[in-house]
N, C-alpha and C positions, 0 to 999 in steps of 0.2 A: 472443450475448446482449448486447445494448447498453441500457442504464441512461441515462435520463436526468434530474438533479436541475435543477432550476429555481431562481435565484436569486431566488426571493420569497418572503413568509410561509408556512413550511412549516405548514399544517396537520398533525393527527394521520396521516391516510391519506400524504402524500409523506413525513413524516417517517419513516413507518415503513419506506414505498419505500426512502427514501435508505441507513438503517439498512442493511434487507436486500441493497442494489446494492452497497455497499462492504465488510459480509461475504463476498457470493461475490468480490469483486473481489480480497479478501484471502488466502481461501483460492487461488484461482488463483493466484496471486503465488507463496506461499509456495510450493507446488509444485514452481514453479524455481528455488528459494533451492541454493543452493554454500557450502559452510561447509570450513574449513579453520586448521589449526594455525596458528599464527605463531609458533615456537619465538624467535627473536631476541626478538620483542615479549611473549612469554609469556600469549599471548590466542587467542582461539579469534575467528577471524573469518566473518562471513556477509556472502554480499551475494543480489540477484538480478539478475542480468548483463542481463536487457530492461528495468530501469529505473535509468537513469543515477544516479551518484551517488546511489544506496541504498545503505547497506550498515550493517552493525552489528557490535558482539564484544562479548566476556561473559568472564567470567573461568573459567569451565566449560565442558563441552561441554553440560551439561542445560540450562541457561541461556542459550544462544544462541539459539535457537529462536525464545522469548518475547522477548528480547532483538532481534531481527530484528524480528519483527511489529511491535514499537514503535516501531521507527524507520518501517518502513512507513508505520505508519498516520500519523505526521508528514511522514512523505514524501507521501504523499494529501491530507491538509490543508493543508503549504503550498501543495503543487502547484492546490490548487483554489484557494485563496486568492489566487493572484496569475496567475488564468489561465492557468495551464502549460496545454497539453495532456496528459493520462496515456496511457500506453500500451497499448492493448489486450493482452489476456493472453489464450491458450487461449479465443477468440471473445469475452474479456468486457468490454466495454469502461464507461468512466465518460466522456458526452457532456453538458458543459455547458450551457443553456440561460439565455442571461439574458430575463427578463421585466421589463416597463416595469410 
């Protein structure tokens, strides 16, 4: 499934598009999220190991979770912000398009 956002006035219909393309993009992510103890650091850490430098911790293990996703979804927004490429996940990809 490939997504594509347009960097122009998002009308109501693409804005809703964009909405729904980076929900599933998110649940795919999470998915592959790894979480683990850090006893020395006394945190509970997350990452998901196909999108470089993501990762997150939480001072719980409930909390990590949530805590994860919001690093994502920053990790999506800078990444689009400054023209990263993002990583397809489980077929789902986020494909840039700039419009003049």
């Amino acid at each position: 499934m490939y997504y594509t956002v347009s960097k122009d006035r998002l009308g109501v219909d693409k804005l809703w598009w964009t909405i729904a393309m980076i929900t599933s993009y998110i649940q795919a992510a999470m998915r592959h999220a790894r979480y683990e103890w850090l006893p020395d650091d006394g945190i509970y850490y997350g990452e998901i190991p196909e999108l470089p430098g993501m990762w997150g911790s939480a001072a719980t293990q409930e909390e990590l979770p949530a805590a994860l996703q919001d690093a994502l979804e920053g990790w999506i927004a800078l990444g689009l912000s400054l023209n990263h490429p993002i990583p397809t996940i489980d077929g789902v990809a986020i494909i840039v398009s700039h419009v003049a």
